[in-house]
N, C-alpha and C positions, 0 to 999 in steps of 0.2 A: 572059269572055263576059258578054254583060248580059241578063238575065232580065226586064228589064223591070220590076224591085222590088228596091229595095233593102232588104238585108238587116238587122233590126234589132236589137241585145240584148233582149231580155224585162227588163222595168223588176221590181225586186222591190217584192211587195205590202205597204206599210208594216202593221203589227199595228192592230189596234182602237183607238183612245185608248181610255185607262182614266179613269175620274173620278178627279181628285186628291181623297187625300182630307184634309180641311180641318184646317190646321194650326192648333196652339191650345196656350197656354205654360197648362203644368201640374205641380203638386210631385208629384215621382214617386219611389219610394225604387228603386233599381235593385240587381240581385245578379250579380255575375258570380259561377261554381263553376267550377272546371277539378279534371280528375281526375288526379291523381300517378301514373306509373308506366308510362302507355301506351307513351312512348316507348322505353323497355325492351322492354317485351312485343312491340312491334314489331320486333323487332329478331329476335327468336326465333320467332315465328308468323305463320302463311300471313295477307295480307290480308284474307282474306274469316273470319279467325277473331276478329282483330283487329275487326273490324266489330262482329259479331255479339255483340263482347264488349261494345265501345263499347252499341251498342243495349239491351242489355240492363241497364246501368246507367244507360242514360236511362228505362227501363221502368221503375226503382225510383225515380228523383229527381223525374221528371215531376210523377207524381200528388203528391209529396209537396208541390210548388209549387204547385199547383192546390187541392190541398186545405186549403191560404189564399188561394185564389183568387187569385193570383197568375197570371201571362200569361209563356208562354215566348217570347221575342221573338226569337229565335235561336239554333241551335247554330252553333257557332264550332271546330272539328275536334271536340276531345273536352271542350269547353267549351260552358256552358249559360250563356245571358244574360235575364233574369227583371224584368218588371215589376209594382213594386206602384204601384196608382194611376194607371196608364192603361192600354187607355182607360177602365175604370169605379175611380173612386176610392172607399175605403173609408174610415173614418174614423179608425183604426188602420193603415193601411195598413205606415209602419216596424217596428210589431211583428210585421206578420204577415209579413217579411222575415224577421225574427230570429230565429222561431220556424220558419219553413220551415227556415233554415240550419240548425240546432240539431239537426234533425229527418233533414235530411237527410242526415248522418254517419252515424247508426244503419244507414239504409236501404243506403249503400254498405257499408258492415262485413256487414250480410244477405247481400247480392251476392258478397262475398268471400270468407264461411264456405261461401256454395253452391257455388262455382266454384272454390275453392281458389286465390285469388287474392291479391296482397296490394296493391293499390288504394288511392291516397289522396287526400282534399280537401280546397282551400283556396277560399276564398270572400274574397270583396272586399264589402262592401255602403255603400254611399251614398245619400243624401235631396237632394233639389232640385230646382230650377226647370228645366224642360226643356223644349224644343219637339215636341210630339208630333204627326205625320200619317203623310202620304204620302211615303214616303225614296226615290227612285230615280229610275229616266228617265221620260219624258213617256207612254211607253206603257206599262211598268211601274214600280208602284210598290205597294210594302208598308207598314203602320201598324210605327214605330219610332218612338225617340223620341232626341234631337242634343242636346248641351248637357256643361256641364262636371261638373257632376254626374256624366253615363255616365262621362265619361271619369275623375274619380276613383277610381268604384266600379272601374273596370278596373286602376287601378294600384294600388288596396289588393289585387287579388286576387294579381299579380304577385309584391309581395312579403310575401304570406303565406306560409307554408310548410304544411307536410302538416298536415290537423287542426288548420288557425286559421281563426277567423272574423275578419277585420280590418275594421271600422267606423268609418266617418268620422264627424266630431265631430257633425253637425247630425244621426247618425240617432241617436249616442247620448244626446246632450240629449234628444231627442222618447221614447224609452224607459227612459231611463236606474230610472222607479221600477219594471221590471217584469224586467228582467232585469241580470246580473250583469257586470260591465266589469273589464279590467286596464288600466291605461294604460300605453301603449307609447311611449311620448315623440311627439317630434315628427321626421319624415322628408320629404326632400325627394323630389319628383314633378314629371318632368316635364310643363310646359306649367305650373307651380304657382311663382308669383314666391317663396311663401315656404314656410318648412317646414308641412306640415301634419301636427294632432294624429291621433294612431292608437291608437284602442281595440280590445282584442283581444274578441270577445264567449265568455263561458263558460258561463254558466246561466241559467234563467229563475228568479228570485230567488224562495226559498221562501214569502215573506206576498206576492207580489206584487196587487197590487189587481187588479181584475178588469178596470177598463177606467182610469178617469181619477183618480187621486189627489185629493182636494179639500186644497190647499195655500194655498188666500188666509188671511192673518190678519184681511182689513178686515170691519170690521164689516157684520151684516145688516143692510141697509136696504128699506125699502120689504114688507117682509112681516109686519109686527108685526100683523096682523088674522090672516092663516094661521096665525102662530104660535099665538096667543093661542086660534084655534079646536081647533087640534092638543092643544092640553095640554087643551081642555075633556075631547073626544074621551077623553082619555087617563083624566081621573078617572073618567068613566064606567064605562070599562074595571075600572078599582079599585073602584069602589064599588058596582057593579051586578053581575047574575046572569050566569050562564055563557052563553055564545052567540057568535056570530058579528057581528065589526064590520069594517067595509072604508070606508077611506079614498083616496081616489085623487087623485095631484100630478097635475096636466097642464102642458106647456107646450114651446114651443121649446128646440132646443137651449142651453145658457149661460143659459138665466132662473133658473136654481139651486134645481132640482128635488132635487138630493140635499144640496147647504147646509143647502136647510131641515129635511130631515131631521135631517143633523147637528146643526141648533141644536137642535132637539125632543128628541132623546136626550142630547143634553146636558143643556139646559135640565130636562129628568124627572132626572137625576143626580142634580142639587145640590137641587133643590127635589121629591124624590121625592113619588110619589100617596099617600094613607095608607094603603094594600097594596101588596103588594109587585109592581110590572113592569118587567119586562124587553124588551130592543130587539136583536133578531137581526138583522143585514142581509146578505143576499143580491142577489142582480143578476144580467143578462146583458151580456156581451160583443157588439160588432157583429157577431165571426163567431158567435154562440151558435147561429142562424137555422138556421144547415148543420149545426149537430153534434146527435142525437136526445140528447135527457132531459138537457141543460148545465144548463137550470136548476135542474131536478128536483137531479139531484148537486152544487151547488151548497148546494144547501138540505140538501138532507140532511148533506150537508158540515158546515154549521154548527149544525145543530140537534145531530149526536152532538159537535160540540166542546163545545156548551153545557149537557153534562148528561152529568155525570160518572159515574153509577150506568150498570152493565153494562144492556142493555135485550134485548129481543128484537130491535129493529131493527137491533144490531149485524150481529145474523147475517141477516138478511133479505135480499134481493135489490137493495136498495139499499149494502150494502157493496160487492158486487162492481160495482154502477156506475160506485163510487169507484176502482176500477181499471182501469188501463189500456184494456180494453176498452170502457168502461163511455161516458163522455158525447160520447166522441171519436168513434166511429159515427157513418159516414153515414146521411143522412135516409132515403136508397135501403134502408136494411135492414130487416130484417122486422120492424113492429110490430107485433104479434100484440096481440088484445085481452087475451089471458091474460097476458101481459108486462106490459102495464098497469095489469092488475088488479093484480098483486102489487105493483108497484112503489108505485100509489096505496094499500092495506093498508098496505107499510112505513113510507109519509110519515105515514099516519096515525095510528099506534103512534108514530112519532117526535113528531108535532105533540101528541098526550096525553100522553105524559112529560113534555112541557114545560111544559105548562099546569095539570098537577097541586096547585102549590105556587105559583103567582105567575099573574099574567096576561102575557100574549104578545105583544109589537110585532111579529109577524113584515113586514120589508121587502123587498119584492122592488123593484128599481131597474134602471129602461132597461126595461121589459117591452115596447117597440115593437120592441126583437131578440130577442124569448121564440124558441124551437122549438117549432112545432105539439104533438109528441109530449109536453114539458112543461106547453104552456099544457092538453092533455085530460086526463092525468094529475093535476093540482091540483085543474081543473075536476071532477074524480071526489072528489079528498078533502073539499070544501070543500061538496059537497052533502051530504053524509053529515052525521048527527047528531053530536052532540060534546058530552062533558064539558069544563069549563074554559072559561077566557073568554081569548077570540084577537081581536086586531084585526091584521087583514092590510091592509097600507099597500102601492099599486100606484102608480109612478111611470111616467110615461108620457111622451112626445111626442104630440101630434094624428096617429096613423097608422090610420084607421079600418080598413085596410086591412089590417095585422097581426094574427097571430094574435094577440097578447098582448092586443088591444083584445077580441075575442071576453071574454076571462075578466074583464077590466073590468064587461062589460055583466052579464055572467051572476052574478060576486057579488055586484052592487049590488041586482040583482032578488034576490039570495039573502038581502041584509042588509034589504032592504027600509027602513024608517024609519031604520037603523041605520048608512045607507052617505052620504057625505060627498063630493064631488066639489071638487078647487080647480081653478081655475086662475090660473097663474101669466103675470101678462103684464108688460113690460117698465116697469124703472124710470120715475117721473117725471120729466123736468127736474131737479128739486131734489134728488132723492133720488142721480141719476146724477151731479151737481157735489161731493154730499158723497162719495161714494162716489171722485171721483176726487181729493179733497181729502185725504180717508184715505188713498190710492193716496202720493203725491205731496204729505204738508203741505208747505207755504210756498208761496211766491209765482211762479205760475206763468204763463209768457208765452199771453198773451190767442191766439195762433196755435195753439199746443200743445192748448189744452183746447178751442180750438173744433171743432178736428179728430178730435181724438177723439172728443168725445160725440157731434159728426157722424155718425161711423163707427159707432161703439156702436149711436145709436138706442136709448140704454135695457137695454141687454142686457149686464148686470156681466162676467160672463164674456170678453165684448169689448173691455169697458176696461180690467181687468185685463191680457189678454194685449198689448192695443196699448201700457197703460205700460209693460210688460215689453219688450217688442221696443223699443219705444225707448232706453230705458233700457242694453240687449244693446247694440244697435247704435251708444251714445254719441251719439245725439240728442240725447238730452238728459242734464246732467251739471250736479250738483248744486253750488254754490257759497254756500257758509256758510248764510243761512238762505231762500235762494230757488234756481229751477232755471232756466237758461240752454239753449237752442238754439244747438247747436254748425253747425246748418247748415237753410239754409232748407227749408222744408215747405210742398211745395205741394197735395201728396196723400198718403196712409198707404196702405202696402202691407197687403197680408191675412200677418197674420203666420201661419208654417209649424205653429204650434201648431193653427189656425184653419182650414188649408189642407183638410185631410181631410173636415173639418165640412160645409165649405159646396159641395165638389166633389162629395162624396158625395150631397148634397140636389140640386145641377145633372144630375148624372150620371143621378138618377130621372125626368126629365123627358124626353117625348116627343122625338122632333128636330127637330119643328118649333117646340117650347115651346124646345128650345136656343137655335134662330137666331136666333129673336129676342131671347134672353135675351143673347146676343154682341152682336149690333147696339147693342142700349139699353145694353150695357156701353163700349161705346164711347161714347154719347151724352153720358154722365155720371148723375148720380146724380137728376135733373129735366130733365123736356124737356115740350114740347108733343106730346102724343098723333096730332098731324098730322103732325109732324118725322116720329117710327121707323116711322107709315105709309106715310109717303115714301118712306122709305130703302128698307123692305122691298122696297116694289114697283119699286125701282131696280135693287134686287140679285138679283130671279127672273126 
């Protein structure tokens, strides 16, 4: 019978588009974990106990990854998949892989003394170039990140076994001075034409430096007026009355804010002042920012190494800092002013033992990642009156915006005539050719050294790592008294040393300060200010 209408299916309603989000090649250290045993336990308990158990060992691993800021980018059954360095890059980012992994061992062992369980994990970790965005279909799509890299870090986790941390070769070069390595030879992986090396990671090594090892032998250039202002600095300290002196490094990343220190305590070594000073160094870490009092225990740290006589500061409230609970505290907990107080009394008694008998270089280095709660705490010792003669040396970045710049301004008003400001700006031409001449003596192809200093722009620490990466990657390959180009150079890639540096400076910038920052990366290194207004307004 006909009704007069035909009858139609109902069309289904396609979902929302979702905005893709904008993909962008970035060096990422990735982690895979998987836990040992589940599939036993499954085998014996009701599903939903099973779950609940799974859950609650992400409860314990979670935070532990997060609390190096670190991003869980998936679980995978009872496998946890982890990025360091996207989407915000850190500058440290592979140590703060290796340090989560380490970490989070302990956390499942807690899990299993609770639960009476016997639980285990293996971890995979690898560093590399990745494609990070939007992974999926047209109407969904989630931020992950594609590349060979993941898929390493996936097959060292594979053949780990219970209670290994297995590490691919480029994350353990990028930390190799801060924590502790077994080499596992070399194994083949598929999708991997050749065998690849495999380091097993075991400890965070007992001296490890705090952030960045200084390891160049070439000589300082271009600072011999800083220096030469440093040692004046320094006699005064020797040969004048007790009081309060603050010196402060400024400058860009790689302009060799802590070199110079090192040449100044050197240089006082061998040519000492005619009384006796001494040079403490201390610093922050990039993640110091999240953990309350790092600096504070830090210092303290070194001031009781450097002064061997029993003190009262032993027992004070800065020992127990020193412990576990102590500088590892989130920023979220309670900072009570009475906390403070004690802790600023203890640096105090510590900072007068030391100044008793000698004058004091005390160095704080990197203070652009101070923690609020250390830069108030200092900020308390350093107003207070004082026997003994202290010069506190404050190394910085231009971060107006960090706490650590508050205690800049505030001791320099406190030293008044007595406070010193540098800054350090980037090599000259001439200075940056010797510098790569020292790098690289003999005779080197007119391509090679144009690109580099190109790159450089004056900033040692960049040509340093660019001869290095070349160098690594047999670029360039030395033949009797000159060096040869093994293959043509038309551009220099950002080496993975450098990676974190300059991701992490992009990564602070607005989103609109990004896009255009990609656009004009594209454009190259000079363009006409007409051209990226063009493009811009092509592309919105």
């Amino acid at each position: 019978m006909n009704c007069g209408r035909a009858l139609t299916r109902p069309q289904p309603v396609p979902p929302p588009a979702v905005p893709a989000v904008e993909a962008e090649r970035r060096f990422v250290t990735v982690l895979f974990a998987d836990l040992s045993g589940f599939t036993a336990l499954s085998e014996t308990k009701d599903p939903e106990t099973v779950r609940e158990l799974v859950n609650a060992c992400f409860d314990r691993l979670v935070p532990v990854i997060e609390s190096h800021e670190g991003v869980v980018d998936q679980f995978v059954g009872d496998a946890i998949v982890a990025l360091f360095g996207a989407p915000i890059a850190h500058e440290d980012d592979p140590a703060r892989a290796c340090r989560a992994a380490l970490e989070m061992m302990p956390a499942l062992a807690a899990v299993n003394a609770e639960r009476r369980l016997d639980l285990g994990l293996h971890i995979g970790i690898n560093s590399g170039m990745v494609l990070a965005g939007g992974i999926g279909s047209r109407g969904r799509q989630q931020y992950s990140v594609l590349g060979d890299a993941v898929n390493l870090a996936s097959r060292l986790e594979d053949v780990a076994e219970r209670g290994e941390i297995f590490v691919g070769e480029e994350t353990m070069r990028l930390v190799r001075d801060q924590f502790e390595f077994v080499a596992r030879g070399v194994m083949p992986f598929k999708g991997k034409s050749e065998p690849q090396p495999v380091w097993q990671l075991t400890c965070v090594k007992e001296q490890a430096p705090i952030h960045r090892r200084i390891t160049s032998l070439s000589p300082l250039l271009g600072r011999e007026l800083e220096l030469a202002l440093l040692r004046r600095v320094t006699r005064e300290l020797s040969e004048q009355a007790d009081g309060l002196r603050v010196v402060s490094i400024l400058g860009e990343a790689g302009l060799g804010k802590s070199r110079l220190v090192l040449e100044w305590s050197q240089a006082e070594q061998t040519n000492p002042a005619p009384r006796p000073v001494r040079f403490l160094v201390a610093g922050c870490a990039p993640d110091s920012s999240t953990r309350a009092y790092a600096l504070i225990a830090d210092l303290a740290r070194h001031l009781m190494d450097a002064h061997s006589e029993p003190t009262e500061a032993r027992s004070a409230p800065l020992a127990s800092l020193l412990g576990a609970g102590g500088a590892g505290q989130s920023l979220d907990a309670s900072d009570g002013q009475a906390l403070q107080a004690q802790y600023a009394e203890a640096l105090r008694v510590l900072i007068a033992h030391n100044t008793v008998e000698s004058g004091l270089v005390l160095v704080c280095e990197d203070l652009h990642w101070a923690d609020a709660p250390s830069v108030q705490v200092l900020s308390r010792v350093l107003a207070q009156e004082r026997n003994g003669r202290l010069l506190l040396c404050l190394t910085s970045r231009l971060e107006p915006e960090a706490p650590g710049w508050k205690l800049i301004e505030s001791t320099e008003e406190l030293a008044g005539a007595s406070a010193v400001r540098l800054h350090l700006t980037p090599l000259s031409e001439n200075d940056a050719q010797e510098l790569l001449q020292a790098l690289l003596p003999g005779a080197l192809p007119d391509e090679a050294r144009r690109l580099i200093l190109t790159q450089a722009e004056g900033n040692p620490l960049f040509v340093e790592e660019l001869v290095r990466m070349l160098i690594d990657r047999e670029d360039l390959r030395r033949e009797g008294d000159a060096w040869i180009l093994t293959s043509e150079l038309i551009a220099l890639d950002v080496p993975n040393t450098l990676q974190g540096v300059l991701m992490a400076r992009v990564d602070q910038l607005p989103p609109s300060a990004r896009h255009i920052l990609q656009i004009a990366s594209v454009l190259g290194r000079e363009f006409p200010l007409e051209v990226l207004e063009k493009v811009i307004s092509a592309s919105q």
